[in-house]
Each structure stands twice: as structure tokens, then as C-alpha cells.
C-alpha positions as CSV (number, residue, x, y, z in Angstrom):
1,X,86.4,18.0,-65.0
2,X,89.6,18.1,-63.3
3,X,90.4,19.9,-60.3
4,X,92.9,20.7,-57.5
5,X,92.5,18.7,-54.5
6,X,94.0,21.5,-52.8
7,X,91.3,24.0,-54.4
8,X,89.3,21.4,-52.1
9,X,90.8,23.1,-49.2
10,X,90.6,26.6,-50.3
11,X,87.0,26.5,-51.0
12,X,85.7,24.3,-48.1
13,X,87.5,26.9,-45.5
14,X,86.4,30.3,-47.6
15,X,83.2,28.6,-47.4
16,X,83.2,28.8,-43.8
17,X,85.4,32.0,-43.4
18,X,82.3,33.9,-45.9
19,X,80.0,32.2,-43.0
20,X,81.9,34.2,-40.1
21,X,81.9,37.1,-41.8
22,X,78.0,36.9,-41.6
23,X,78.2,35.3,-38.6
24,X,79.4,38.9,-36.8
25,X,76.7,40.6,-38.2
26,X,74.6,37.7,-37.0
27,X,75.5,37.8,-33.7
28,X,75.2,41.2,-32.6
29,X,71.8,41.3,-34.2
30,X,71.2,38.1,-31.9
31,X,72.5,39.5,-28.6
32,X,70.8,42.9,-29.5
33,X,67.2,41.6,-30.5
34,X,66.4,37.9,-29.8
35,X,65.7,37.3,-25.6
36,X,67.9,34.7,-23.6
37,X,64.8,33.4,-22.9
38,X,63.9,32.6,-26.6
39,X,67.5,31.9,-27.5
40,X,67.1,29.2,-25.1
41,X,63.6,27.7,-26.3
42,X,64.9,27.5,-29.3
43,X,68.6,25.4,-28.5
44,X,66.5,23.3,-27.2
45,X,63.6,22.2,-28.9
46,X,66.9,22.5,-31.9
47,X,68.3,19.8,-29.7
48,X,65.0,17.6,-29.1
49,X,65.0,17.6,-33.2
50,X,68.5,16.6,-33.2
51,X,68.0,13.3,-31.3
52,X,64.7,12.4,-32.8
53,X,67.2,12.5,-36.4
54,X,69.5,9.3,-34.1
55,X,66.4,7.4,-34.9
56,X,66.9,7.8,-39.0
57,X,70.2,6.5,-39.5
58,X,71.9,5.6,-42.9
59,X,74.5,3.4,-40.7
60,X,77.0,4.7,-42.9
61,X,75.9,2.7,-45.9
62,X,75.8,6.3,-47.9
63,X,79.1,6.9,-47.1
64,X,80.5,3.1,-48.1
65,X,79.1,3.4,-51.5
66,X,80.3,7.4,-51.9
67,X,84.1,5.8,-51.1
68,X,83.8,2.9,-53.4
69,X,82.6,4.8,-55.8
70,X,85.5,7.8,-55.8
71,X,87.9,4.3,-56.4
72,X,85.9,3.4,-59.4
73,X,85.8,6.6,-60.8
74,X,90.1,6.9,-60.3
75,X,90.3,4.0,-62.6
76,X,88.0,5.3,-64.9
77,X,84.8,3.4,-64.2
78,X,80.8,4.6,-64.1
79,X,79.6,5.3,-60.4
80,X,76.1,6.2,-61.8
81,X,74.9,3.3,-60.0
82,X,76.7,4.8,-57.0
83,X,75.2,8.1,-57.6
84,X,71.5,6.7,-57.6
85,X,71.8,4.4,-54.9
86,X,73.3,7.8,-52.7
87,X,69.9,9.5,-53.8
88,X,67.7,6.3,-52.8
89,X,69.0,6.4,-49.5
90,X,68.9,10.7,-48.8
91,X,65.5,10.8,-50.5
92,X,64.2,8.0,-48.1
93,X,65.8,8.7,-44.9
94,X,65.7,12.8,-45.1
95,X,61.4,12.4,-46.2
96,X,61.0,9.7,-42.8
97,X,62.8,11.8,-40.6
98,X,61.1,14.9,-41.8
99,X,57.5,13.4,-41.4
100,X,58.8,12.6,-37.7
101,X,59.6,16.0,-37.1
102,X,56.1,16.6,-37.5
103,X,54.6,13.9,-36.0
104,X,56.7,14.9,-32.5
105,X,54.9,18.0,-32.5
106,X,52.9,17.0,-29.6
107,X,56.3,15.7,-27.1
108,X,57.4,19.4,-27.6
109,X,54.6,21.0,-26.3
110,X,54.4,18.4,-23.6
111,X,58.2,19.3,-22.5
112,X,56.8,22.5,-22.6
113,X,57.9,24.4,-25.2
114,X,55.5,27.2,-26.2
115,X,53.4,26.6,-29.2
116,X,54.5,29.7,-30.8
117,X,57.6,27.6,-31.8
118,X,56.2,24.0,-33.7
119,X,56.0,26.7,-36.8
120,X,59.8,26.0,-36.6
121,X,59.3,22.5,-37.0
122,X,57.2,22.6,-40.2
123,X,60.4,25.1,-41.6
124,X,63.1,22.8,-40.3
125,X,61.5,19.9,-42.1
126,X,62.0,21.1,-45.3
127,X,65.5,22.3,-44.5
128,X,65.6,18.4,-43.7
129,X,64.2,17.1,-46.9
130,X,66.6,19.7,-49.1
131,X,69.4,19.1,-47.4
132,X,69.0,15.2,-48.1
133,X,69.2,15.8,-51.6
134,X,72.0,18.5,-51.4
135,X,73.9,15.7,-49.1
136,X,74.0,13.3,-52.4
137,X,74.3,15.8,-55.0
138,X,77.5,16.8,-53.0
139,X,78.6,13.1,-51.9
140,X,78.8,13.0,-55.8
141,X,81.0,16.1,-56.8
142,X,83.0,14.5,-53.9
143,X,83.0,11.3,-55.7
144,X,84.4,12.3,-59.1
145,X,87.4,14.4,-57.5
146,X,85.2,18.4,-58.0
147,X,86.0,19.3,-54.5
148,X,86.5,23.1,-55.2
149,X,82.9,22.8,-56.8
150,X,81.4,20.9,-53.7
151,X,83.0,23.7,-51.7
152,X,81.8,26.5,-53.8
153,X,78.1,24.8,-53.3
154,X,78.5,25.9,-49.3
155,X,79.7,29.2,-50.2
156,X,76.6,29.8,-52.1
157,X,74.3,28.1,-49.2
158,X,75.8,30.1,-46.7
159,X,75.8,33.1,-48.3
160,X,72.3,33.2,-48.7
161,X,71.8,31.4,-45.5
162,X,73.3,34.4,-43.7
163,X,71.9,37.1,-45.6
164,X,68.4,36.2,-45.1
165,X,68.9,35.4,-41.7
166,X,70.2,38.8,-41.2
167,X,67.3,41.0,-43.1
168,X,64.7,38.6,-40.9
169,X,66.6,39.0,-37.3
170,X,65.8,43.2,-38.3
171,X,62.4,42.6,-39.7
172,X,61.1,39.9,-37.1
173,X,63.5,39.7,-34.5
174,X,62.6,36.3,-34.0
175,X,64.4,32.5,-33.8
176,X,62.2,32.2,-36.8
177,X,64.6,34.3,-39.0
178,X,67.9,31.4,-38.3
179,X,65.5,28.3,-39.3
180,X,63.8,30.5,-42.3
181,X,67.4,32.0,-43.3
182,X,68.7,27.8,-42.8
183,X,65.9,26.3,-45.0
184,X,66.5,29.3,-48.0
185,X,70.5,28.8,-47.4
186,X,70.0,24.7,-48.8
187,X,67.2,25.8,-51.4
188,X,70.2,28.0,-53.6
189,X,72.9,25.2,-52.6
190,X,70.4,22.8,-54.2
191,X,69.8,25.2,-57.3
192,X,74.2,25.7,-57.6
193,X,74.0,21.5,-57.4
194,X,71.6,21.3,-60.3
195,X,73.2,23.8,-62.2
196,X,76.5,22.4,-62.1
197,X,76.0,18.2,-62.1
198,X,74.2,18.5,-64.8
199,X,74.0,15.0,-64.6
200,X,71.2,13.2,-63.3
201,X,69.3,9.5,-62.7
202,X,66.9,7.8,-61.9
203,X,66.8,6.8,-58.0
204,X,65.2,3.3,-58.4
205,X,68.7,2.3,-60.6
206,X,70.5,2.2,-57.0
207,X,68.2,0.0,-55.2
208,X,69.7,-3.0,-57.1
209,X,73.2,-1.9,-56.0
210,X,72.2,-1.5,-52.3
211,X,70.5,-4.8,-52.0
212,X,73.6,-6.7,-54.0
213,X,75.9,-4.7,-51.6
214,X,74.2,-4.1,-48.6
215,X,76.0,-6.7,-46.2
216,X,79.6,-5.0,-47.3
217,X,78.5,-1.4,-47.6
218,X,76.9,-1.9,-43.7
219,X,80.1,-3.9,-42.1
220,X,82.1,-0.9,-44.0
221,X,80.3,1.7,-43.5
222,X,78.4,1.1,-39.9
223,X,82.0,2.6,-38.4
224,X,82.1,5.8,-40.1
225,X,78.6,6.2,-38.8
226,X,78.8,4.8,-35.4
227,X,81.7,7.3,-35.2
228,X,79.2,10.0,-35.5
229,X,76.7,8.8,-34.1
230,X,78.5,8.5,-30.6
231,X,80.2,11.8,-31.5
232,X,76.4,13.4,-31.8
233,X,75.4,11.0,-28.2
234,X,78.8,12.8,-26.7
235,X,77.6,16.0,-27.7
236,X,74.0,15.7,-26.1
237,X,75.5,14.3,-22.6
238,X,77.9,16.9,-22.2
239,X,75.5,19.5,-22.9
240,X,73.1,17.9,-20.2
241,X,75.8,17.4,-17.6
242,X,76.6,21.4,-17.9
243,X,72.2,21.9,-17.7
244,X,72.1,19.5,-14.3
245,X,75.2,20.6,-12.7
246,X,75.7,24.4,-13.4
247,X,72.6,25.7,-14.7
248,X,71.3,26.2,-18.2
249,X,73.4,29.9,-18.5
250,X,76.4,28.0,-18.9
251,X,74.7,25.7,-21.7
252,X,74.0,28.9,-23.6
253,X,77.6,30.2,-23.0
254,X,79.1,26.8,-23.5
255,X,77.1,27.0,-27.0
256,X,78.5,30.2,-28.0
257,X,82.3,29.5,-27.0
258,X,82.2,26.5,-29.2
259,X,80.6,28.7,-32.2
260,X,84.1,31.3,-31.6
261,X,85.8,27.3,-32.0
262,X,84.2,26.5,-35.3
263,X,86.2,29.6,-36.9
264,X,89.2,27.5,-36.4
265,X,88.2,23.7,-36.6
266,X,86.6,24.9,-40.0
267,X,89.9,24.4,-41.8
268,X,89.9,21.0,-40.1
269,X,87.1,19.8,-42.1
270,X,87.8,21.4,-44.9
271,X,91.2,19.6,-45.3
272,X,89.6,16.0,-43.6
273,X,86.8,16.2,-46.7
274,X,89.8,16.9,-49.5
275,X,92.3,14.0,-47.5
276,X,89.4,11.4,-47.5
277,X,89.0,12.0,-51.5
278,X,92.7,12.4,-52.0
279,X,93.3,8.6,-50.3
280,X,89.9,7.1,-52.0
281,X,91.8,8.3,-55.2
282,X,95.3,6.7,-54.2
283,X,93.6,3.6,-53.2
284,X,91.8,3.0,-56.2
285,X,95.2,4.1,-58.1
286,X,96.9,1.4,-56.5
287,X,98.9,3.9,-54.4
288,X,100.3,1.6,-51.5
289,X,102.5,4.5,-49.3
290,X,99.9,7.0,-48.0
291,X,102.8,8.0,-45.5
292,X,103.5,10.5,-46.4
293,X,100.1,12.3,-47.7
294,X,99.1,11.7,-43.8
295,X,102.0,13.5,-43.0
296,X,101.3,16.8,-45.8
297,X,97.8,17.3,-44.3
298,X,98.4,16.4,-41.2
299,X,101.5,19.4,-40.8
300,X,99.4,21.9,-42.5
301,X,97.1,21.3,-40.7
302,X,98.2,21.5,-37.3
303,X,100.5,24.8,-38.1
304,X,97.6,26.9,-39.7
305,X,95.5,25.7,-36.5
306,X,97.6,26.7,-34.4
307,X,98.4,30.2,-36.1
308,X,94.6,31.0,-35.7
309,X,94.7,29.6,-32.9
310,X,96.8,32.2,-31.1
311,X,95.5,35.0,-33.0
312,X,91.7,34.0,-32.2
313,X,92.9,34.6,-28.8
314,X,94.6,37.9,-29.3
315,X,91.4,39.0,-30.9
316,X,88.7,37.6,-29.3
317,X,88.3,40.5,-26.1
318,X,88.1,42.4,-29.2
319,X,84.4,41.2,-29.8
320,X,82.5,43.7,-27.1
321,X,84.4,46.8,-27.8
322,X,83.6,46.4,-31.2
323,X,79.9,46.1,-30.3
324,X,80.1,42.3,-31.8
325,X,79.1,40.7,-28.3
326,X,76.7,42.3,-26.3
327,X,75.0,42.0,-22.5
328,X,75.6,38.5,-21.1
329,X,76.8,36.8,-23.9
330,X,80.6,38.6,-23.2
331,X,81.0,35.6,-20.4
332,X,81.3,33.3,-23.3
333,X,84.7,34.8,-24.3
334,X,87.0,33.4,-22.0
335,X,85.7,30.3,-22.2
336,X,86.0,30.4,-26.0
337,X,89.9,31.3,-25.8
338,X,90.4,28.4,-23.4
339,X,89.0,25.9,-25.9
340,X,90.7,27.4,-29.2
341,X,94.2,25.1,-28.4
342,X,91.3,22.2,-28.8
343,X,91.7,23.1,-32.6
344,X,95.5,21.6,-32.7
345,X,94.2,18.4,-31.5
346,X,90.8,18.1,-33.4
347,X,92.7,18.4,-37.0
348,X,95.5,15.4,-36.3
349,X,91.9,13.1,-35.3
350,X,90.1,14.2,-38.1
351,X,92.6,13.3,-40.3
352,X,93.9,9.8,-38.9
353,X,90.3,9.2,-38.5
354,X,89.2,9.5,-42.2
355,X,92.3,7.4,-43.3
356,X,91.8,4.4,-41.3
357,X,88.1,4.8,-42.5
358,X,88.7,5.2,-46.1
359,X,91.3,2.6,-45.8
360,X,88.8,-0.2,-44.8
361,X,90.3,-0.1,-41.2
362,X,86.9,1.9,-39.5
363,X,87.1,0.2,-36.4
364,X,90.3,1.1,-35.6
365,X,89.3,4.4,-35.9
366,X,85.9,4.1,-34.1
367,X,87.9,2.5,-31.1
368,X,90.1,4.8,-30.6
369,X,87.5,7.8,-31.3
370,X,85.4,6.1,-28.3
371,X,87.9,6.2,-25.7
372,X,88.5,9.6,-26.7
373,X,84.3,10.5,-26.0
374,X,84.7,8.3,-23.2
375,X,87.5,10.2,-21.1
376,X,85.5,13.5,-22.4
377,X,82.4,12.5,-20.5
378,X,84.0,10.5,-18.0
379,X,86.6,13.3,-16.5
380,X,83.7,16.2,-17.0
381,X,81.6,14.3,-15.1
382,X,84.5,13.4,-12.6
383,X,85.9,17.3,-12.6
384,X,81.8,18.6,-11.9
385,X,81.3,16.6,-8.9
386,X,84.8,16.9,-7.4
387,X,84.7,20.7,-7.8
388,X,81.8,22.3,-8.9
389,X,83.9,25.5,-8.4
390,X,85.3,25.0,-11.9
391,X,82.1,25.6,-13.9
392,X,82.4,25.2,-17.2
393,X,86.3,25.4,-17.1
394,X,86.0,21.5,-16.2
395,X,83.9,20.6,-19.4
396,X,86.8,22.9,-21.2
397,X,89.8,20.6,-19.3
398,X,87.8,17.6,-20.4
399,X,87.3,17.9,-23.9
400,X,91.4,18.7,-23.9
401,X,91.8,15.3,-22.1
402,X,89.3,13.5,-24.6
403,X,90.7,15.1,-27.8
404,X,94.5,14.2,-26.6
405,X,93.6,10.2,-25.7
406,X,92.9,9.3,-29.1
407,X,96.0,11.7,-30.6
408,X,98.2,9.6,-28.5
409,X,97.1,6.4,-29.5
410,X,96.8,7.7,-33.3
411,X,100.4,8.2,-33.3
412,X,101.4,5.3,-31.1
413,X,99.5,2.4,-34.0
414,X,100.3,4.4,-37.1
415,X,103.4,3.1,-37.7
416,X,104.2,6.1,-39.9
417,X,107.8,7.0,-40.2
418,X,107.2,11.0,-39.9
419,X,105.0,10.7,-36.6
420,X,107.5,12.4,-34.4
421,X,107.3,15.1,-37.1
422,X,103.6,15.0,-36.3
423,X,104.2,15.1,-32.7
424,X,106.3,17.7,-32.7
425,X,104.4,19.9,-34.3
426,X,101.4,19.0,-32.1
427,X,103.4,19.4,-29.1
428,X,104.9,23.0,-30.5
429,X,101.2,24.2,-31.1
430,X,99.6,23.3,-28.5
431,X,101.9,24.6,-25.9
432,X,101.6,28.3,-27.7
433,X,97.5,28.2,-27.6
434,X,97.6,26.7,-24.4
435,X,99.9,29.7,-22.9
436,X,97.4,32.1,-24.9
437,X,94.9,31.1,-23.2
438,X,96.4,31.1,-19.9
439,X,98.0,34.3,-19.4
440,X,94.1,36.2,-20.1
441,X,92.5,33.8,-17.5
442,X,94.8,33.8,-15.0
443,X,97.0,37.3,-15.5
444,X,94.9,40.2,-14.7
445,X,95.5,42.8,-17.2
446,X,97.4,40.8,-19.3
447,X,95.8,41.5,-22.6
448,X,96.5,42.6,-25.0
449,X,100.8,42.4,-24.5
450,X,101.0,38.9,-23.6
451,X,98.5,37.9,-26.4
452,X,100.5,40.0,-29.3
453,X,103.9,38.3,-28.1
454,X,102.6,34.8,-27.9
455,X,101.0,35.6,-31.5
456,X,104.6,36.9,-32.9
457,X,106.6,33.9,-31.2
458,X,103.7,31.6,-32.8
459,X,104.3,32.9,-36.4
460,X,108.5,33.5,-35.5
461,X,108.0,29.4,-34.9
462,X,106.2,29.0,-37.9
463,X,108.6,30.8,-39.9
464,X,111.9,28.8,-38.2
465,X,109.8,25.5,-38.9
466,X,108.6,25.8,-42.3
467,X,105.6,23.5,-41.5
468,X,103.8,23.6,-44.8
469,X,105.0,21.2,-47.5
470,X,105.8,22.3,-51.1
471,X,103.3,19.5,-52.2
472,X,100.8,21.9,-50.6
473,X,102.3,24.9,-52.1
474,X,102.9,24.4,-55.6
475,X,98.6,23.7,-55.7
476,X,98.2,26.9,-54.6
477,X,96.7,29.8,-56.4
478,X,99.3,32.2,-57.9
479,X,98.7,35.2,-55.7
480,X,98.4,32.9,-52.1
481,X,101.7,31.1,-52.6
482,X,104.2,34.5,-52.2
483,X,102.2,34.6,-48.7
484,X,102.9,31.4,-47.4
485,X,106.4,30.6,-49.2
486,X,108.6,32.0,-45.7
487,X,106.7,29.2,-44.2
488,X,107.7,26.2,-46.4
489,X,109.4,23.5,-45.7
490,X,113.1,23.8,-47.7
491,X,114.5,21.3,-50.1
492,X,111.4,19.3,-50.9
């Protein structure tokens, strides 16, 4: 079944959009019945799971096989071998890690969280297991090219994710409702999955291909998952740096700024997931210039990012007037508009990084992705203890100086002939979130005036650019192109 890569796009970011939809109902719910308190028990025995699932790597040898098989399948070739192996490796890994969940029961309580949270544990184990099978089902549709279904299958998680979620937070108002709501949200993704592969084997057929394989999958795919595994290590130090130098308030607000991020760096992953199929594809085809594809995502990108960029600022003081944000959780909201420009940079990474990956160059990326993590920890650290003063407006200046290292050296190595196109753009975006953000911190009274004009002038850019390529355009649904034709590029 063919389908628009583009569709790719679409889907993975209504996906997401659906999820914020639910997400305001979510949070007001949360800031009106669940505790701080409980909030808080519950980040953090979610992050003591989190690091006991470093211990149940794949090492990227899932991913390997998913990218050789999309290049089989371009040239018309089985992957079902491919497919199994994929289900070998979530079945095993998702089951171990699951049973470890439970076996750590006793370390909780010992770090003292209250016994009236392990129940959470049992829950998030199954979420575990499901989402392990859900992960290969989708590394499948992802294989043959059926990104718009692959997005579609998040739509449907998400939606029922977020509705049950919301009836429980009513009926219980309890943490229980987001792990209960998580687990039912991969049960219907799983039932879409089935419904739509349609297509199904045995998982003891890919055991042969790992073991034939395994040295060239692991030295391939061991980047891509070091990448996130010291992405996932990043994430963990930063949030303990902010708990042992300005209290574990500012964790919880640091938590809920980047959740107001994910609205925007949604369309990042979107386009990264359709980009690392798109390049699979050309590689297999025996596509050698991949210029300029880079280039088409990268532009689209980085203008759409910065469009809700600046307009996430405009509406973000919007939040507790509407009765969105309530009580202490309104402190998160100027820290959220300082890290939206972050978005800009995040989507020219993501993208550079899945090429080199999918190109067989992973260690480029991983090299460059860890000097980005390392001047992320490295100045937070450095900003804390020079001037605690800053709060969490260091850790926000540090993940700006981490997410621009790598950019630079991105575009410096690529050798592509339309990176000062790239820059440009980066440059152009960046500077109007960046001056978004810093007329409400530092301008009393400033909103909403300032915010509205650096919003117009954003889209006024847009419009004298013409960022978006045709390529982009002309794989558009009918009724979305009239909408974005003023800001096409010309003569393509």
C-alpha cells in the first residue's frame, strides 16, 4: 500500500496536536485535583522506572534491522525475516524489563516512596510489555513506507490514552488515572496495529537473522542507541542538578515548561520519523544526492518551528486566565516561553542526526550529539554554582548552548551546498523566538503588544521568505495547500 511520505508528517504531528488538545483538559484537572505532593511521588518513582529500563537495552540492533529492512523492501524484497526478528527482540526485552519493574518493588519503598504507589508499578508493566509489541508492529508500517498509518496508530493511542485519563483524574483524582489512562492508550494502538498489518509471523523466524547479523546490526546500530541512551543519562543529570541545587519545586516546574515545549518539538519528530524512511528509501533506490531532501525538511522545518514558536509565546500567559493553569504551576510559564526558541534548534539536530544514522555514518552523529549533552550539563552545572541567582533560567541558557554546539558543527561537516540556506533560516528563527521570549521576562507589562508584533513580523518573514518547498507542497492534502501556498518558495 502506497502512501505519501508527507501524509507521514501530517499524521505524526495531528497525532500529537489531538494529544494537546487533551492535554488542556488534562492539566487543569491535574493542577485542580492531584496534590504537589503526589505529583511529585509520582515523577519520581516514574523516573526510578525510567533508569531501571537503561539496564534493558536493544543497543540499537532493532533499529539496524528496521533500516535495512525499509532498503530491502524499496527494491522490492521480503523483510518478513526483518519483521520477526523486530518482534524477537521487543517481546524479549519489553517481558525482562517488565519483570524488573516488579522485582524493584522493594528499592522503591526503601527510597521511600509510599506503598500506596507500587500498584503503579504492576500497571506500568503492562504498559511496558504492550508497548514492546506496538514498538515492532510500528517499526514495521515504518518499514514498508505506511507512515500516515504508523501515525494514525498514535492518534488512536492517544486518544484513548487521554480520554481515560481524563474520566479517572474526575472519578479518582489520583496519579493512578495517567498510568491506567497510559496502559489503555497502547492496548487500542495495539488493537489499530492488528487490525491494519494484517500480516503476521512467527517470532522464532528472526532469531536466525539476528544471530547471522548480529555483529553488523550492533556496530550499526549501537550509535543510534548510544545516542539515546546518553540523551536519556542527559535527561536524568539535569533533572538532579535542578533537585540538588534549587529545590525539587523547580524540578516540577522544569517538568511542566518542557511539557508547553513538546507542543512545538512534536513536528520535529514527526518530520525526523518520515526523513529517516524517506532516506532508507533513496538509499536502497540507489539515490546518491540526498542534498537536497536534507535541505526540504530541514527548511520546513525550522520555519513552521519557529511560527509556533512565536505564537506559543503570544499564547502561553493565556493558560491561567483561561483557567488551564492553576495555583503554583503558573511559575512554569515563563520558563516554558524561554525554552520555546529551543524548538528551532532541536528540528535541524534531529534531522542531520537521523541522516548520518541512516546513512551508515552513526558516529558522526553520536559525536557530535555528545558534545552537544556535554556543554548542556557542563555550563548548567557551571551557570548553578557561579550564580545560583539564576534558578532555573541557567538550566534554560544551557540547554540553548547544548542544542546550538552540535547545530554548528552539523553545518560546518555536512558539506551540503544549501547550508547557508539552513543557517539562515536558523539564524532568522531563532532571533524572533529569542526576542519573544525576552521582551515578557524582562519588559514589565509587555504582553500582550510586544508578543502580537514579534508574531506578525514572524509570519511577515515567513511570507517574504517562502521557506516551505514545493516538494513539500504539492504532497499536501487539497484543502491545506491554499493555506500554506503565500509561503512557498517561487520557481521550484
Amino acid at each position: 500500500m502506497k502512501e505519501s511520505p508527507v501524509s507521514g508528517v501530517v499524521f505524526g504531528y495531528l497525532y500529537t496536536a489531538i494529544n494537546y488538545v487533551f492535554a488542556l483538559a488534562y492539566v487543569i484537572l491535574l493542577t485542580r485535583f492531584i496534590p504537589l505532593i503526589q505529583y511529585g511521588y509520582f515523577n519520581t518513582l516514574m523516573a526510578m522506572m525510567g533508569m531501571i529500563g537503561l539496564f534493558f537495552p536493544t543497543l540499537g540492533i532493532d533499529a539496524a534491522i528496521a533500516r535495512e529492512g525499509a532498503m530491502l523492501h524499496s527494491r522490492g524484497l521480503g523483510i518478513d525475516d526483518h519483521y520477526a526478528a523486530l518482534l524477537t527482540i521487543s517481546l524479549t526485552v519489553s517481558t525482562l524489563y517488565a519483570a524488573a519493574l516488579i522485582i524493584a518493588i522493594p528499592l522503591y519503598l526503601i527510597t521511600r516512596i509510599p506503598s500506596g504507589y507500587m500498584g503503579l508499578v504492576l500497571v506500568y508493566a503492562a504498559y511496558v510489555v504492550t508497548a514492546g509489541i506496538n514498538g515492532a508492529l510500528s517499526a514495521y508500517l515504518w518499514m514498508t513506507g505506511r507512515l500516515a498509518s504508523q501515525g494514525m496508530g498514535g492518534i488512536v493511542g492517544n486518544i484513548t490514552f487521554r480520554s481515560i485519563e481524563i474520566a479517572l483524574l474526575v472519578l479518582l483524582r489520583s496519579v493512578y488515572a495517567i498510568v491506567i489512562g497510559m496502559a489503555m492508550g497502547q492496548l487500542a494502538t495495539l488493537a489499530y496495529y492488528l487490525a491494519i498489518v494484517r500480516h503476521f509471523v512467527n517470532p522464532g523466524r528472526g532469531v536466525a537473522l539476528i544471530k547471522r547479523g548480529f555483529r553488523g546490526y550492533l556496530g550499526l546500530g549501537i550509535q543510534n542507541w548510544l545516542l539515546g541512551y546518553l540523551s536519556s543519562v542527559s535527561g536524568y543529570v539535569i533533572t538532579y542538578v535542578i533537585y540538588s541545587f534549587i529545590g525539587t519545586t523547580y524540578v516540577a516546574l522544569y517538568s511542566l515548561a518542557g511539557y508547553m515545549l513538546g507542543a512545538i518539538t512534536a513536528l520535529g519528530g514527526a518530520v525526523t520519523n518520515v526523513f529517516g524512511s524517506r532516506v532508507a528509501h533513496a538509499l536502497g533506490s540507489g539515490l546518491t544526492d540526498r542534498h537536497h531532501l536534507i535541505r526540504d525538511y530541514t527548511v520546513a522545518a525550522i520555519s513552521v518551528s519557529g511560527v509556533l514558536a512565536t505564537g506559543a509565546i503570544l499564547a502561553a500567559p493565556l493558560l491561567p486566565l483561561l483557567g488551564i493553569i492553576h495555583g503554583d504551576y503558573v511559575e512554569a510559564i515563563p520558563y516554558g516561553i524561554a525554552l520555546f526558541g529551543t524548538a528551532v534548534l532541536g528540528s535541524v539536530n534531529s534531522i542531520y542526526s537521523m541522516y548520518y544514522w541512516v546513512s551508515g555514518r552513526g558516529w558522526v552523529a553520536l559525536e557530535v550529539s555528545s558534545v552537544g549533552i556535554a556543554v548542556n550539563v557542563a555550563s548548567a552545572l557551571t551557570l548553578l554554582i557561579i550564580d545560583r541567582g539564576l534558578g532555573l533560567y541557567s538550566v534554560i541558557i544551557a540547554a540553548y548552548l547544548g542544542s546550538l554546539a552540535p547545530l554548528i558543527i552539523y553545518l560546518l561537516i555536512g558539506g551540503n551546498p544549501h547550508t547557508r540556506d539552513i543557517a539562515v533560516n536558523v539564524t532568522t528563527y531563532l532571533f524572533l523566538s529569542i526576542a519573544g521570549a525576552l521582551s515578557y521576562i524582562l519588559i514589565i507589562d509587555s504582553w500582550p503588544l510586544y508578543q502580537l508584533a514579534i508574531f506578525i513580523v514572524t509570519v511577515l518573514v515567513t511570507y517574504i521568505m517562502r521557506p516551505i518547498p514545493r516538494s513539500v507542497i504539492d504532497q499536501l492534502p487539497g484543502l491545506v495547500r491554499p493555506l500554506l501556498m503565500p509561503f512557498t518558495e517561487m520557481g521550484e
